[in-house]
C-alpha positions as CSV (number, residue, x, y, z in Angstrom):
1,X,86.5,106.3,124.9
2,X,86.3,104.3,121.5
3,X,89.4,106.0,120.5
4,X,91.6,105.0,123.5
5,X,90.4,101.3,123.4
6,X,91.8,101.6,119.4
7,X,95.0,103.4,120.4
8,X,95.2,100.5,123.6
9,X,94.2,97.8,121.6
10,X,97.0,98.4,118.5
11,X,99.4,99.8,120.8
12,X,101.4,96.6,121.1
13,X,101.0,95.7,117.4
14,X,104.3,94.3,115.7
15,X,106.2,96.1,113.0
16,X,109.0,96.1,110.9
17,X,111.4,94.7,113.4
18,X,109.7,93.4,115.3
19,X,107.7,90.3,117.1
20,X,109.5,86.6,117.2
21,X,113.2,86.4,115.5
22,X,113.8,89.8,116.9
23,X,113.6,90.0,120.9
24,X,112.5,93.1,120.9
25,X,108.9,94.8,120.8
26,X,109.6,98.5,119.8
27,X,109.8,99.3,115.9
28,X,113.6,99.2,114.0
29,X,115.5,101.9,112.4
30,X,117.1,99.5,110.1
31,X,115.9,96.1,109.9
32,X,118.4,93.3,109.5
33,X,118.2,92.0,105.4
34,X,116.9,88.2,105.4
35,X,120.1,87.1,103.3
36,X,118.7,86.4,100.2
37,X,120.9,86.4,96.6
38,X,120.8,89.6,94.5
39,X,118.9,88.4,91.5
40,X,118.5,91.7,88.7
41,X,115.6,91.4,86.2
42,X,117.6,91.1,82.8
43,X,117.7,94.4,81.0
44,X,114.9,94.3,78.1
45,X,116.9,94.4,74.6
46,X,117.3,97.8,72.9
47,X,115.7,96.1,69.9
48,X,112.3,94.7,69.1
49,X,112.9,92.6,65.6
50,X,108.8,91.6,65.7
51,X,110.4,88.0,64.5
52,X,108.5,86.2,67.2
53,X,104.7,85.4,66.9
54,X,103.7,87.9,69.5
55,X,104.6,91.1,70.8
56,X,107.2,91.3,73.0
57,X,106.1,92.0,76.6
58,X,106.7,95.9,76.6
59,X,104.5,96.6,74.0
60,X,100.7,97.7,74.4
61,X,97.9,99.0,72.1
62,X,94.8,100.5,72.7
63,X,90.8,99.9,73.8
64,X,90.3,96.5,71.9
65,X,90.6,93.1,73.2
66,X,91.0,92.2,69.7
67,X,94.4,92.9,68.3
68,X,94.4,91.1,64.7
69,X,91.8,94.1,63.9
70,X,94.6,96.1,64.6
71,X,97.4,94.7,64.0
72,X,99.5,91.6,62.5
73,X,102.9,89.6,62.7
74,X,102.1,86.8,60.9
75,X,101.3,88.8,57.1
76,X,104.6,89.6,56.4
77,X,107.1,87.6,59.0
78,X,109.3,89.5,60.7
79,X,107.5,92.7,60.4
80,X,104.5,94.6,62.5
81,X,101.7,95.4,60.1
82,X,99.4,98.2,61.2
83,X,95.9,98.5,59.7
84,X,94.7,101.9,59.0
85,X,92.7,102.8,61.2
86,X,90.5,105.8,62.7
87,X,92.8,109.4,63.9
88,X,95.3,109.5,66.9
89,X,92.4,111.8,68.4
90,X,90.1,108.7,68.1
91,X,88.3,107.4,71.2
92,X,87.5,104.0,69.3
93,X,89.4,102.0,67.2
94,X,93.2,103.4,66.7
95,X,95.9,101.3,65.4
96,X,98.6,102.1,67.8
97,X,101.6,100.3,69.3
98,X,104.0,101.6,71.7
99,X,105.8,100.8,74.6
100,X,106.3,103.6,78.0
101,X,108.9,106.1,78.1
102,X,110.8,105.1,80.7
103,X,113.7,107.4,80.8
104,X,113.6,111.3,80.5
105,X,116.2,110.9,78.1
106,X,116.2,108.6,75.0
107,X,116.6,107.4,71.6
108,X,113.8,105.5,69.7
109,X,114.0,104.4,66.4
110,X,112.5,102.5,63.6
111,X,112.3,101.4,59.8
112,X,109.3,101.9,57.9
113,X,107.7,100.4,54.6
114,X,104.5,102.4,53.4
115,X,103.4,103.5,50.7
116,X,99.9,106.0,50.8
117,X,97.3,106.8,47.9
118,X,96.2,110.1,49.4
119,X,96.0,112.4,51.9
120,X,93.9,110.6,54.6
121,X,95.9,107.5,55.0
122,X,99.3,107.9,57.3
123,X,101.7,106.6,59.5
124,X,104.5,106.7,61.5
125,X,106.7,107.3,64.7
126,X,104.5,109.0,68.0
127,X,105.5,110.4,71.1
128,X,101.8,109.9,72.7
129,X,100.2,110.3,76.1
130,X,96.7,110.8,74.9
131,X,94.4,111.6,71.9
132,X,95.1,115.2,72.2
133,X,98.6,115.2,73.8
134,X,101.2,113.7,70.6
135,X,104.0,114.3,68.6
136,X,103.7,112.3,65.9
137,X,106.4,112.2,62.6
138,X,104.5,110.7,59.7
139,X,104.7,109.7,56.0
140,X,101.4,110.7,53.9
141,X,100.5,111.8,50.8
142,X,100.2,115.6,49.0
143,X,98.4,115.9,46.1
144,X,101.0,118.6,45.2
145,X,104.1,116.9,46.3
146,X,103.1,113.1,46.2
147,X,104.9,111.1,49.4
148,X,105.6,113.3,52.1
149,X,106.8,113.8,55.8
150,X,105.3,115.8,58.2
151,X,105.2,115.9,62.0
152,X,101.8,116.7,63.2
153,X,101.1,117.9,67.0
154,X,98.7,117.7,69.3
155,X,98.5,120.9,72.0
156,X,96.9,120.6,75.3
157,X,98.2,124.6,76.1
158,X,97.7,126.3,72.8
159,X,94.6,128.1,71.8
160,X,94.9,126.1,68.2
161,X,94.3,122.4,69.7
162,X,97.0,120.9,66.5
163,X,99.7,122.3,64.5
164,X,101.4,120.6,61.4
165,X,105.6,120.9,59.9
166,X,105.5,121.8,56.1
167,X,105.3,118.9,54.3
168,X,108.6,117.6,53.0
169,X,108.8,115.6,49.4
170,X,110.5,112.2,50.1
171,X,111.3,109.3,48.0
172,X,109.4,106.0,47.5
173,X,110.6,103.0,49.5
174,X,111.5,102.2,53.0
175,X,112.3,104.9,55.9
176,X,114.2,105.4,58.7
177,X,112.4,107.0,61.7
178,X,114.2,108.4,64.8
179,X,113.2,110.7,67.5
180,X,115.4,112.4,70.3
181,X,114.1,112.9,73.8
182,X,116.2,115.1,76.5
183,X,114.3,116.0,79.5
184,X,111.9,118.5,77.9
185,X,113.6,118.7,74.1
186,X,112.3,116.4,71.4
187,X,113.9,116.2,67.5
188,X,113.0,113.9,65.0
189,X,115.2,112.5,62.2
190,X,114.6,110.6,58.8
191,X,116.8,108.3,56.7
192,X,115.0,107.5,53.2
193,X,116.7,104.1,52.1
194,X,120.3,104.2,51.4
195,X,120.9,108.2,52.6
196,X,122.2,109.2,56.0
197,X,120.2,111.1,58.5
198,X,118.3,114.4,58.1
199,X,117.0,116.2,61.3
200,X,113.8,118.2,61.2
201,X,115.0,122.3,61.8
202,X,112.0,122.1,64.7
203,X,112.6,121.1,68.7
204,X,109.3,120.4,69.7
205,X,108.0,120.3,73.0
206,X,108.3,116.8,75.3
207,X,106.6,118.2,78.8
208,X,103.4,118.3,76.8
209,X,103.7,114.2,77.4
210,X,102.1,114.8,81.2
211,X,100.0,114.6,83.1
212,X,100.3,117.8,84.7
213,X,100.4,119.5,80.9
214,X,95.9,119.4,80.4
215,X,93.3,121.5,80.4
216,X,91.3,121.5,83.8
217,X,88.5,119.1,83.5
218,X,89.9,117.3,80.7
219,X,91.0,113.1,81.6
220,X,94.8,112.1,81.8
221,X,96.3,108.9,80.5
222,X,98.5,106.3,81.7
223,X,102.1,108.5,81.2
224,X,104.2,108.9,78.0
225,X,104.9,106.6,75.1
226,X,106.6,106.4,72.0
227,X,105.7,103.5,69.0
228,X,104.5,103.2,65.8
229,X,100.8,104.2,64.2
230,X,98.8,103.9,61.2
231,X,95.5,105.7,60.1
232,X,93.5,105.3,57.2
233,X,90.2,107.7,57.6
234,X,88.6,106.6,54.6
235,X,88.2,103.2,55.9
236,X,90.3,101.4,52.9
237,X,92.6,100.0,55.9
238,X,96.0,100.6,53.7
239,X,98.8,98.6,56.3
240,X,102.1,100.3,57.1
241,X,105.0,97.8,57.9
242,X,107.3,98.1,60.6
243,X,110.4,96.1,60.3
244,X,112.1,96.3,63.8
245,X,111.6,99.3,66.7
246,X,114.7,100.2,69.0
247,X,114.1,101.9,72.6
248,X,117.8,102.9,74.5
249,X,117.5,105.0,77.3
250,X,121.1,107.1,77.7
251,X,122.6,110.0,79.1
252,X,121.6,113.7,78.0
253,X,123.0,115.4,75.6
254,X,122.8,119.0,74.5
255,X,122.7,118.1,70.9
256,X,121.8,114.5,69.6
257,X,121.8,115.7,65.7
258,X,125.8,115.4,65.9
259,X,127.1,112.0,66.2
């Protein structure tokens, strides 16, 4: 009896469609617009120049209220500095900022200035949905080869949980940073001041960034994104500077290495 009161009592609620303005008491198919002006959201710019004394809107970092332990844009104007902080597996204080993929295909991009002692401080470009679910193209140091480049990978579906590139010998001085995303295809590039691009031999694996890519039982994050990051595990904080950071979503293409 309590359910056909409910079902009496709603039965001549009003919906879309429907109640004063309309003339009619039954639900609409297609409901008359109310006449307002089109008025788009203006499309974010491709590039982030960090000229202005916060981040711009898109951007996010991670588990701190506090962002100057993290991060800086008034020590060298017109440039992000990242702190080193604790591993891109870290559960506590990471020095990470990136903004949401929002396209399944795309072209991020930035220019780097950083310079590392040894082997434990790094930083670079990430494709990131969680601590252990990254892509990450970074400049450290070899005590064999001295400045180096190396794209390190985190592996929610492999029995080894990372995997590392061979480290590549670069020059001193500022770097280029690029990465390639179509659907589930991801490349990396590098440009060393003054030379033209050079694209790692490796296509690494996007559809990792999900959150249907996990091991059952394990916690999923907020969807993909790609920014900059800087880790220092010997707790020297050695800053990596980031002078600008492009985003541009765009059509797919079978090969983005050719131009």
């Amino acid at each position: 009896m309590a359910a056909k009161r409910r079902c009496s009592r709603w039965s001549g609620a009003r919906t879309a469609g429907s109640g004063p303005g309309t003339g009619r008491g039954t639900p609409e198919i297609v409901a008359e617009p109310p006449g307002l002006a089109p008025h788009p959201w203006p499309p974010t710019p491709v590039r982030a120049d960090f000229d202005e004394p916060g981040l711009p809107l898109d951007f996010q970092w991670l588990r701190t209220p506090y962002p100057e332990e993290l991060f800086s844009l008034a020590e060298r104007p017109g440039w992000l500095r990242l702190f080193g902080r604790e591993s891109l597996g870290s559960l506590f204080r990471q020095a990470l900022v990136a903004r949401r993929q929002q396209a399944f295909c795309y072209r991020a991009e930035t220019l780097m200035d950083f310079a590392p002692a040894h082997f434990q401080q790094a930083a670079g470009l990430v494709c990131y949905y969680g601590g252990s679910k990254f892509h990450y193209l970074h400049v450290t140091h070899d005590a064999a080869l001295g400045r180096v480049l190396q794209v390190m990978s985190a592996l929610p579906d492999s029995p080894q949980g990372d995997a590392f590139t061979k480290p590549m010998a670069i020059p001193d001085g500022p770097i280029r940073l690029r990465v390639e995303v179509d659907c589930e295809r991801l490349r990396f590039g590098y440009a060393p001041e003054g030379q033209g691009w050079s694209w790692l031999p490796e296509v690494f694996d996007a559809s990792i960034l999900s959150d249907e890519a996990t091991q059952p039982g394990q916690p999923n994050f907020t969807g993909a994104f790609v920014g900059v990051a800087c880790q220092d595990t010997s707790g020297g904080g050695r800053a990596a500077d980031f002078d600008w950071f492009d985003y541009e979503e765009r059509a797919y293409r079978r090969d983005p290495t050719i131009p």
